[in-house]
N, C-alpha and C positions, 0 to 999 in steps of 0.2 A: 492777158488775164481772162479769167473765166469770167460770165456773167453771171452776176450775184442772184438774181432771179433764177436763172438754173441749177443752181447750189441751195437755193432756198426750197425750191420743190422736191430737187436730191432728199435733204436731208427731212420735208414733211412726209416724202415717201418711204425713208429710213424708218422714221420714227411709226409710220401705221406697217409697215413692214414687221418691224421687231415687235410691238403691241399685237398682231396678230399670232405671228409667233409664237411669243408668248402664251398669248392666250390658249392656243393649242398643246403647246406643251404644257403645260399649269393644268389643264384636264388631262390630260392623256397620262401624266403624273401620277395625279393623285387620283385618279380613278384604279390604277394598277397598284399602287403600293402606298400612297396615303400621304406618300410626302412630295412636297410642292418642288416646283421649279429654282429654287433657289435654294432648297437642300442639295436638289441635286448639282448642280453646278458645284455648289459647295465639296459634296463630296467625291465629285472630280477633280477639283485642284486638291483635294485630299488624296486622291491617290496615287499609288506610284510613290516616289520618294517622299511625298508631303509637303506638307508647307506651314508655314505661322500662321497666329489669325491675325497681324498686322501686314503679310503679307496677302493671306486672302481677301483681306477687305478692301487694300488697293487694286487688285484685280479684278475684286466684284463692285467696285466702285462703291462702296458702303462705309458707313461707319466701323471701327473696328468694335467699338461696344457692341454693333448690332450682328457684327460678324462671331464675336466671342459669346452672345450669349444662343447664337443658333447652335456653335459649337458646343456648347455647352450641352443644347441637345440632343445632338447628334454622338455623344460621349455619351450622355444616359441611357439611349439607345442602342448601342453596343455598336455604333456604326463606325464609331474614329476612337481612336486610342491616343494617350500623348505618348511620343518619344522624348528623351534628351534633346538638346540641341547644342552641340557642341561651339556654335557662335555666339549663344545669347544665353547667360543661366537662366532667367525668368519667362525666356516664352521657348513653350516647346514646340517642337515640331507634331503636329495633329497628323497623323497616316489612318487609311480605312482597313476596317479589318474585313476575315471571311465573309463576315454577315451582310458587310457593308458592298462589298464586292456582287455577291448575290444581288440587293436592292439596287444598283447602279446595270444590273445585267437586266433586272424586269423594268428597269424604265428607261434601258435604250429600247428594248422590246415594246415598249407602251406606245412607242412613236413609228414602227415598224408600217405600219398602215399609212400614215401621215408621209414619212417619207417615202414609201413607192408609189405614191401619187405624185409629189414632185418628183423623181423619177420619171416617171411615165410622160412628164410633161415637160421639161426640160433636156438640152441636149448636153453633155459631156464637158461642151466647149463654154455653153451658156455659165455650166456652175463652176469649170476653172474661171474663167470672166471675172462673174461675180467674188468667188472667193480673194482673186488678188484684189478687185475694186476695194472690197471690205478691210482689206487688211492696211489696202493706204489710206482709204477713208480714217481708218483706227491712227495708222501713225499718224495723219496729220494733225486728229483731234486729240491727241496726244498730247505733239510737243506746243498744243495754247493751253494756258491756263489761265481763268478768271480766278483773282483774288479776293 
């Protein structure tokens, strides 16, 4: 078994890791297009086939209230349209349109700088590494649930 002390600083390094992150992309955001970190993410799982706002708020880990009522503005803005959903009559499938596609293009652009720095400092291997670590780190936090 792992020692709990190195899983504890794992995960307080997680935690200023993605806080920092964050914080970068949350300016880098909205300095270029005005909308935050969390629309966008938004309307990434928006794109492509789409998805529910019950399912996007499981993935964004949120409330779905708080997921539906960004949706909501993200549909005023011309950024997500509803489709049918041929699984559920009452929730529809949110997909992003033109415009939305545009704004999702100027803020991967907005982080263009941000990441050829890590680029320039990281090797190939370091970010596959990390990328599987992140992803079992995810499954494992996954299958625990606090009730």
């Amino acid at each position: 078994m792992t020692n709990p002390d190195a899983v504890r600083h794992m995960l307080r390094l997680l935690t200023w890791t993605a806080a920092s992150t964050h914080a970068n992309g949350e300016k880098a955001a909205v300095a270029a297009t005005g909308h935050g970190l969390t629309r966008w993410q938004l309307l990434d799982l928006m794109s492509g086939p789409g998805t529910t706002v019950p399912a996007a708020a499981r993935e964004l880990r949120q409330s779905r209230q708080a997921t539906q009522r960004l949706t909501d503005a993200l549909e005023q803005a011309g950024l997500v349209e509803r489709a049918p959903n041929p699984g559920h009559r009452t929730s529809p499938i949110f997909r992003t349109t033109a415009r939305a596609t545009e704004t999702l293009k100027d803020l991967d652009n907005s982080v263009s700088g941000w990441i050829d720095h890590l680029c320039s400092r990281m090797t190939a291997e370091e970010v596959d590494h990390f990328i599987h670590l992140l992803g079992r780190v995810r499954e494992i936090a996954d299958e625990y649930r606090v009730d």
